[in-house]
N, CA, C and O atoms as CSV, one atom per row, in Angstrom:
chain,resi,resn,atom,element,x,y,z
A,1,UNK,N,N,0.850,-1.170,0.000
A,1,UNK,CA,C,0.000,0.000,0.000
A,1,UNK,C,C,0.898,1.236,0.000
A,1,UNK,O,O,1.670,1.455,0.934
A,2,UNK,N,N,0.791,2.017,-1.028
A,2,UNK,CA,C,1.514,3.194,-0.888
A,2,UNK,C,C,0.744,4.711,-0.280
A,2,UNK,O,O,-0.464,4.906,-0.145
A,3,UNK,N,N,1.598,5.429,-0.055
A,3,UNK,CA,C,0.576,6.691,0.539
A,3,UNK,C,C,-0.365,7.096,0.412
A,3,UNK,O,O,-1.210,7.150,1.306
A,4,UNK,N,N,-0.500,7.481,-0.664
A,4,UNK,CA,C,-1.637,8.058,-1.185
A,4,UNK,C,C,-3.017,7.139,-0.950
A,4,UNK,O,O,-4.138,7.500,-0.592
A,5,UNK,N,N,-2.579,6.004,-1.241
A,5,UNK,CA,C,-3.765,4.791,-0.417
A,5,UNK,C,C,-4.096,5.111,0.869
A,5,UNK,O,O,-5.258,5.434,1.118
A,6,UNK,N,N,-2.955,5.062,2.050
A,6,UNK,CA,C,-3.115,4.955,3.010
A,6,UNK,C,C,-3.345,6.176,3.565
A,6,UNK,O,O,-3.478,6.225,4.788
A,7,UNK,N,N,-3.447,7.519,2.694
A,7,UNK,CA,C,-4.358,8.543,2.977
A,7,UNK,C,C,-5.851,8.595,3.273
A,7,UNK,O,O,-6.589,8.972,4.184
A,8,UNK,N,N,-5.962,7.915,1.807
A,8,UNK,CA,C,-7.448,7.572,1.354
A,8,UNK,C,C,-7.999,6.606,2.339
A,8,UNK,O,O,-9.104,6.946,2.761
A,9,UNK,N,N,-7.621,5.709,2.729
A,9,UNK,CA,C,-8.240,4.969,3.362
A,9,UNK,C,C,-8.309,5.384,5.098
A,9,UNK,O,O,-8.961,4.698,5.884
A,10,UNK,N,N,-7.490,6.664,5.540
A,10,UNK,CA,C,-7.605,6.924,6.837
A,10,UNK,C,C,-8.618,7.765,6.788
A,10,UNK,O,O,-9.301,7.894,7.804
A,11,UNK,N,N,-9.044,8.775,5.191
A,11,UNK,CA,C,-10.029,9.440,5.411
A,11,UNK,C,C,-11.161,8.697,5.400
A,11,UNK,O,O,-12.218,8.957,5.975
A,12,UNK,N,N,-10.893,7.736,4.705
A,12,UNK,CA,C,-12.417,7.167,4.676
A,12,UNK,C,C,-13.047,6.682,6.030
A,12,UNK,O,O,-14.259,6.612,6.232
A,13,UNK,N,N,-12.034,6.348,6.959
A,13,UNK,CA,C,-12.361,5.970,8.437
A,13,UNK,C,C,-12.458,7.366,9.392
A,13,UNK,O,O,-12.392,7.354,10.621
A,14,UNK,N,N,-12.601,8.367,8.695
A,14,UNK,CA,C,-13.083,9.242,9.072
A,14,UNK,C,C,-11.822,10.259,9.825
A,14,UNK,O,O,-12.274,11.189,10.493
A,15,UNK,N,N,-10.427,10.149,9.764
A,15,UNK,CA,C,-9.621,10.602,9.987
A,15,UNK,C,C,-9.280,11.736,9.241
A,15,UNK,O,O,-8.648,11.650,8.188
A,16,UNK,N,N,-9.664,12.801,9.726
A,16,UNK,CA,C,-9.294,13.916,8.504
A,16,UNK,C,C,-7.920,14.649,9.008
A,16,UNK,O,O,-7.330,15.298,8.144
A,17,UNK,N,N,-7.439,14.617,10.118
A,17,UNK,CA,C,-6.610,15.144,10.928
A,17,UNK,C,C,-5.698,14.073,11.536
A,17,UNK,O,O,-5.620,12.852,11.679
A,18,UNK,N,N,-4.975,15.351,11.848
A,18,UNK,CA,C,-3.970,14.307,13.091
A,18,UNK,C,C,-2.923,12.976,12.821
A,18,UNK,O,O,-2.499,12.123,13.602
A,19,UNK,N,N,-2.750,13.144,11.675
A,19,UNK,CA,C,-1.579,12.197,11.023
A,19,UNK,C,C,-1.331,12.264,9.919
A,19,UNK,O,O,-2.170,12.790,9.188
A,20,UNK,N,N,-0.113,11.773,9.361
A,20,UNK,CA,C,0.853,12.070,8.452
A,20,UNK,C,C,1.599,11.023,7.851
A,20,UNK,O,O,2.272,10.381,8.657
A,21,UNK,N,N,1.683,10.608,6.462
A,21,UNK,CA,C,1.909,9.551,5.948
A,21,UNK,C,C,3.360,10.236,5.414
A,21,UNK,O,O,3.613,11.409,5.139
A,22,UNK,N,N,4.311,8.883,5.376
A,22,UNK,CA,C,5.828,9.071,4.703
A,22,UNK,C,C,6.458,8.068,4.229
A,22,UNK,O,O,7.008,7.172,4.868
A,23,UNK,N,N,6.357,8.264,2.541
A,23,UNK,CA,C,6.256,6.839,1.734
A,23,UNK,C,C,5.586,6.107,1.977
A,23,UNK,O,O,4.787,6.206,1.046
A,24,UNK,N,N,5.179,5.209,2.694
A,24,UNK,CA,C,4.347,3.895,2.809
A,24,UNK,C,C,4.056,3.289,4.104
A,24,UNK,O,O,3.692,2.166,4.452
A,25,UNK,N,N,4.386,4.612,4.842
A,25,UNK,CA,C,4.151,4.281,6.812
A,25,UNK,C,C,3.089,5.711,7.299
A,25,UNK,O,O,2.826,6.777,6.741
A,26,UNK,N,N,2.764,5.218,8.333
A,26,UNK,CA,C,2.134,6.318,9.138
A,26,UNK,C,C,3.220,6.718,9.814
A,26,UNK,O,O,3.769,5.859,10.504
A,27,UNK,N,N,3.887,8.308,9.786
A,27,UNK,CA,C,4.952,8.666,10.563
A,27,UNK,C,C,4.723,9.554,11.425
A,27,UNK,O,O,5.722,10.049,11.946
A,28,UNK,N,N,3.173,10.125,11.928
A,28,UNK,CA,C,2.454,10.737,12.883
A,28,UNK,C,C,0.809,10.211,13.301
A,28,UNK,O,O,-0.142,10.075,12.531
A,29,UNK,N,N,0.841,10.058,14.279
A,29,UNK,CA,C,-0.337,9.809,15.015
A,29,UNK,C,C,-0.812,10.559,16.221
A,29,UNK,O,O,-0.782,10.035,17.334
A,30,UNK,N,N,-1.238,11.747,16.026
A,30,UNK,CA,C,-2.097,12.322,16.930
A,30,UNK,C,C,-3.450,12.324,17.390
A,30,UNK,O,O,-3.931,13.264,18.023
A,31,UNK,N,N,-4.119,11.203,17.057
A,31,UNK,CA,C,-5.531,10.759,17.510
A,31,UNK,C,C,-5.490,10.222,18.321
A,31,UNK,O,O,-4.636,9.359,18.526
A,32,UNK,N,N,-6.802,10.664,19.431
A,32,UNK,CA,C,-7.414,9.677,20.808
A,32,UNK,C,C,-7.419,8.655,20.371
A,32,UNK,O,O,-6.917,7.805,21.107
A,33,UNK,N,N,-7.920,8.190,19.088
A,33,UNK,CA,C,-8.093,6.714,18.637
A,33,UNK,C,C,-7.042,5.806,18.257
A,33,UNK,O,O,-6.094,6.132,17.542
A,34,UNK,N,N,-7.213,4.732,18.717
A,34,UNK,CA,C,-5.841,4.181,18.313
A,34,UNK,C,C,-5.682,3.938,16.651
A,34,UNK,O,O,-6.635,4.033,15.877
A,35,UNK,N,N,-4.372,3.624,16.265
A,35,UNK,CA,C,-4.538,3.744,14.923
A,35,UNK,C,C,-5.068,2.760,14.114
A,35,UNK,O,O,-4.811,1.631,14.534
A,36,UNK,N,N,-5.722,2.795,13.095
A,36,UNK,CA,C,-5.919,1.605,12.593
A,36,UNK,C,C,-5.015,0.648,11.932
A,36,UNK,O,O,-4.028,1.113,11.363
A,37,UNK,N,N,-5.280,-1.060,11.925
A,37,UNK,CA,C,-4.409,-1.683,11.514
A,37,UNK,C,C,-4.423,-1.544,9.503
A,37,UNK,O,O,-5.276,-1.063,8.756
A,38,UNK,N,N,-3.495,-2.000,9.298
A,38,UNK,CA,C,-3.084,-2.279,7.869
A,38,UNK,C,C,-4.025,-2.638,6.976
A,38,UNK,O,O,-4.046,-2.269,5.802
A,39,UNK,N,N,-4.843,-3.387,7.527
A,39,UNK,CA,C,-5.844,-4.300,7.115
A,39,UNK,C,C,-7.200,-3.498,6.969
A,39,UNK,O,O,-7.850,-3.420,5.927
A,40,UNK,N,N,-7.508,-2.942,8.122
A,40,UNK,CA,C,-8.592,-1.587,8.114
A,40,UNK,C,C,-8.162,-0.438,7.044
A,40,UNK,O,O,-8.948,0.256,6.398
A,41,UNK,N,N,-7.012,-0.399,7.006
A,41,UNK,CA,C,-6.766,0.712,6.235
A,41,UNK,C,C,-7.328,0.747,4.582
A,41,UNK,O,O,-8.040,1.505,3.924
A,42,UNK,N,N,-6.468,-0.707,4.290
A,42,UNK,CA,C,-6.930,-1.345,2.978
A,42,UNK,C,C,-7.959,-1.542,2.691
A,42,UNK,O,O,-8.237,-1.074,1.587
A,43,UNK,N,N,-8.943,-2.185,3.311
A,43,UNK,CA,C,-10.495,-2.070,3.280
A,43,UNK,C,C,-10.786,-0.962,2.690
A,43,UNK,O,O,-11.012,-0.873,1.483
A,44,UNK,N,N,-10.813,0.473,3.928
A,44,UNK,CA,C,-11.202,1.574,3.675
A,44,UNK,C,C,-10.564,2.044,2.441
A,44,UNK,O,O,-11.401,2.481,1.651
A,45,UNK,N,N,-9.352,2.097,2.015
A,45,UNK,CA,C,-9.166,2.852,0.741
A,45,UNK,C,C,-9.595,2.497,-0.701
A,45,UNK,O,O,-9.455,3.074,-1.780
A,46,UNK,N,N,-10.254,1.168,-0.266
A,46,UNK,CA,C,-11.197,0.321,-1.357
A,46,UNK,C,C,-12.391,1.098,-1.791
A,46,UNK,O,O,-12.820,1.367,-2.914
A,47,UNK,N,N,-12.934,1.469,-0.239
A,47,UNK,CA,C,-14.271,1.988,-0.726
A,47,UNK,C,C,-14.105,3.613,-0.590
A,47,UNK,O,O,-15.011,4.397,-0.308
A,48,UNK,N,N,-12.657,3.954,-0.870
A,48,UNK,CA,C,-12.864,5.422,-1.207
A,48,UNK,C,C,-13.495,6.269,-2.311
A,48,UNK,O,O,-14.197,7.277,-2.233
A,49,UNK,N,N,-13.016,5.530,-3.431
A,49,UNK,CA,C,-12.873,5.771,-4.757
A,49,UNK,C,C,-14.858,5.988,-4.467
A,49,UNK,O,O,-15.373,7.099,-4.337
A,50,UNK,N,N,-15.521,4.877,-4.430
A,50,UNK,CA,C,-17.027,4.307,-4.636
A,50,UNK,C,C,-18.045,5.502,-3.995
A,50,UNK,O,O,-19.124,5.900,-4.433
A,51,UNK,N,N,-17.069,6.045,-2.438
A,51,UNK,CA,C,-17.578,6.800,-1.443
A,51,UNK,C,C,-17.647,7.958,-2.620
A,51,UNK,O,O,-18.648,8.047,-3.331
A,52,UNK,N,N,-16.098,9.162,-2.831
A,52,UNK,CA,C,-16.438,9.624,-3.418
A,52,UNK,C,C,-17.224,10.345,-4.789
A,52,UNK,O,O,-17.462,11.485,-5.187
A,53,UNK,N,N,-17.547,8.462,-5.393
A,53,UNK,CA,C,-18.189,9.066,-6.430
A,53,UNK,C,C,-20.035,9.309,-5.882
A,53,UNK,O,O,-20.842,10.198,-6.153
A,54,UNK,N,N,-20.129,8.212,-5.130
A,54,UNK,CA,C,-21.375,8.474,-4.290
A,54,UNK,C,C,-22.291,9.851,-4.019
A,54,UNK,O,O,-23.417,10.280,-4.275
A,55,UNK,N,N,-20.863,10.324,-3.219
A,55,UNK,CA,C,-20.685,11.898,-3.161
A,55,UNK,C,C,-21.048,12.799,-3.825
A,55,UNK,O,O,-21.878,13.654,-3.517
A,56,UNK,N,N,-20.280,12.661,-5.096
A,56,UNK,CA,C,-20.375,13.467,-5.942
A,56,UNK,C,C,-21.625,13.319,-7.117
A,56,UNK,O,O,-21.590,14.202,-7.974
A,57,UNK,N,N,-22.750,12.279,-7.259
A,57,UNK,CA,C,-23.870,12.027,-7.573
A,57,UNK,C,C,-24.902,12.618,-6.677
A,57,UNK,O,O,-25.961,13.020,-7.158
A,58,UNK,N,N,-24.661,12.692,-5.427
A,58,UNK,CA,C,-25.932,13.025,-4.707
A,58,UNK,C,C,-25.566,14.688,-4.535
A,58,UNK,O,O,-26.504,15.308,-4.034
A,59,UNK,N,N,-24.529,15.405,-4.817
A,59,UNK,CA,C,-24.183,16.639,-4.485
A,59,UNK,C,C,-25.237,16.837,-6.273
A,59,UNK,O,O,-26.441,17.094,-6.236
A,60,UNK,N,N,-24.559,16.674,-7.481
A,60,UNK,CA,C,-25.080,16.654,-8.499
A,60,UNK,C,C,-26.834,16.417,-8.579
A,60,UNK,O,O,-27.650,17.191,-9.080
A,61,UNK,N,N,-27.044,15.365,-8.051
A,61,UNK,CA,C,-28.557,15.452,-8.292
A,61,UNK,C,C,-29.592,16.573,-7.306
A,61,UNK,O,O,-30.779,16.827,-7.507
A,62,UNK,N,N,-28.646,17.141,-6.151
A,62,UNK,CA,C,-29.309,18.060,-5.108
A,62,UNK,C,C,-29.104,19.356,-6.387
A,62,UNK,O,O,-30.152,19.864,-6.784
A,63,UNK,N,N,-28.127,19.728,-6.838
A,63,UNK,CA,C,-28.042,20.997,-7.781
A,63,UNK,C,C,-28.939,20.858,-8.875
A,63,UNK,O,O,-29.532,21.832,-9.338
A,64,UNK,N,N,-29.093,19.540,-9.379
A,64,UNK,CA,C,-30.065,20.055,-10.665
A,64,UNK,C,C,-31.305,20.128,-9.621
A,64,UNK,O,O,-31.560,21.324,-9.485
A,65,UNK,N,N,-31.931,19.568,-9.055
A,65,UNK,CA,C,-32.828,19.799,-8.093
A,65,UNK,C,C,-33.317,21.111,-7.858
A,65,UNK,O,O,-34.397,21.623,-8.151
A,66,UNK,N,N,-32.493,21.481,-7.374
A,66,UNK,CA,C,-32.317,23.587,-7.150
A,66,UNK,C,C,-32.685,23.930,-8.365
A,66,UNK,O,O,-33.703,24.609,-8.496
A,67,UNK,N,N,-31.866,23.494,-9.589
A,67,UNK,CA,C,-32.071,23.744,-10.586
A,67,UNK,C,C,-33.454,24.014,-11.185
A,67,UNK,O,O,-34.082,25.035,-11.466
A,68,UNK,N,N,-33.626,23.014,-11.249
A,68,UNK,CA,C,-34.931,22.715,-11.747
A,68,UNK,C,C,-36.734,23.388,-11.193
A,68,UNK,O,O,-37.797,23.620,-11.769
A,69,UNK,N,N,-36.097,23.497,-9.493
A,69,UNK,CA,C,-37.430,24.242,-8.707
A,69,UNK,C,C,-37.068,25.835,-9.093
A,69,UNK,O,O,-37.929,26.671,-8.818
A,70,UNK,N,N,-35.883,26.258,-9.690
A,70,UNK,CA,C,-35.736,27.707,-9.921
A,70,UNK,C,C,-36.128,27.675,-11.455
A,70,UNK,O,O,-36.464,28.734,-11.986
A,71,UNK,N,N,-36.111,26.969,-11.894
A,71,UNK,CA,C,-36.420,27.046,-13.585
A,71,UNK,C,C,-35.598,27.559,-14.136
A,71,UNK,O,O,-35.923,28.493,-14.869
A,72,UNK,N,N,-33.867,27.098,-14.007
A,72,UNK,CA,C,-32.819,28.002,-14.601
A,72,UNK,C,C,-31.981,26.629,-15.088
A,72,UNK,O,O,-32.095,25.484,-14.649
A,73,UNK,N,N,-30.851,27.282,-16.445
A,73,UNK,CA,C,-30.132,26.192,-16.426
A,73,UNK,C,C,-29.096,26.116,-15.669
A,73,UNK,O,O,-28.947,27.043,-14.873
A,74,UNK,N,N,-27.988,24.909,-15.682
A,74,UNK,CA,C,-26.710,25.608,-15.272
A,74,UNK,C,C,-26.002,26.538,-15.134
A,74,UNK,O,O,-25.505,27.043,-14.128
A,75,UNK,N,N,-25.910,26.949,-16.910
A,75,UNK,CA,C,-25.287,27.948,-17.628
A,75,UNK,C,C,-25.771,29.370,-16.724
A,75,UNK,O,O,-25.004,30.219,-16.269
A,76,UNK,N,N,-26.962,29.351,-16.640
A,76,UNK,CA,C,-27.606,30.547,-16.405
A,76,UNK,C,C,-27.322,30.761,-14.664
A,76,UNK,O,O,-27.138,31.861,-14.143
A,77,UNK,N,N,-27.333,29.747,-14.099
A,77,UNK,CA,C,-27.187,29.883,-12.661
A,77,UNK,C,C,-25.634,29.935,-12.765
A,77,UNK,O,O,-25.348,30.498,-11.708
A,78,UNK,N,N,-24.529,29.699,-13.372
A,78,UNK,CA,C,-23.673,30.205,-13.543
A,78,UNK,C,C,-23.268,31.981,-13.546
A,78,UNK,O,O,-22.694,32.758,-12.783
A,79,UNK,N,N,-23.909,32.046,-14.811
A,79,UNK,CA,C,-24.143,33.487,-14.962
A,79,UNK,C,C,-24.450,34.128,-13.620
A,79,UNK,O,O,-23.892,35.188,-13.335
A,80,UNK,N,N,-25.324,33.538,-12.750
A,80,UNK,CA,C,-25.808,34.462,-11.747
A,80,UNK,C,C,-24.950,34.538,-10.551
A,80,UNK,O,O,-24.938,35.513,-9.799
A,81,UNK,N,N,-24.046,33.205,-10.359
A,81,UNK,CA,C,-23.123,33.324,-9.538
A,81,UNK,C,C,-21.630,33.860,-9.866
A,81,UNK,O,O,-20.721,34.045,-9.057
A,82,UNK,N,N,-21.618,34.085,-11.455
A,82,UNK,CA,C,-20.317,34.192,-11.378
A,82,UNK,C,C,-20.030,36.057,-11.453
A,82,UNK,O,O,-18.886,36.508,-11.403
């Protein structure tokens, strides 16, 4: 597992803080919680990728939503924010 995994997979366990990856180790741990094992980690960075696209469908379908009860397009609600 290289870093960037073992980023992903600490956020996905909900770690947004408090540690610091270097090359392919955890080289800070400042959480009450103990850290998770190797194995938890991997799990979680499995279902990062899935989480964020999740994410990013239900953020998308809440905007056309808006969209749609304002009767505007994108483009145009663009226009209005930009």
């Amino acid at each position: 597992m290289n870093g960037k995994e073992i980023g992903k997979g600490l956020l996905q366990l909900g770690f947004n803080s408090g540690w610091a990856v270097t090359g392919d180790k955890i080289t800070l741990w400042e959480n009450d919680e103990p850290q998770p094992s190797p194995t938890e980690i991997s799990n979680a960075a499995k279902l990062w990728e899935t989480t964020q696209l999740a994410e990013a469908e239900a953020k998308a379908t809440a905007r056309q939503a808006i969209l749609d009860r304002l009767g505007i397009t994108a483009d145009e609600a663009a226009l209005l924010l930009g």
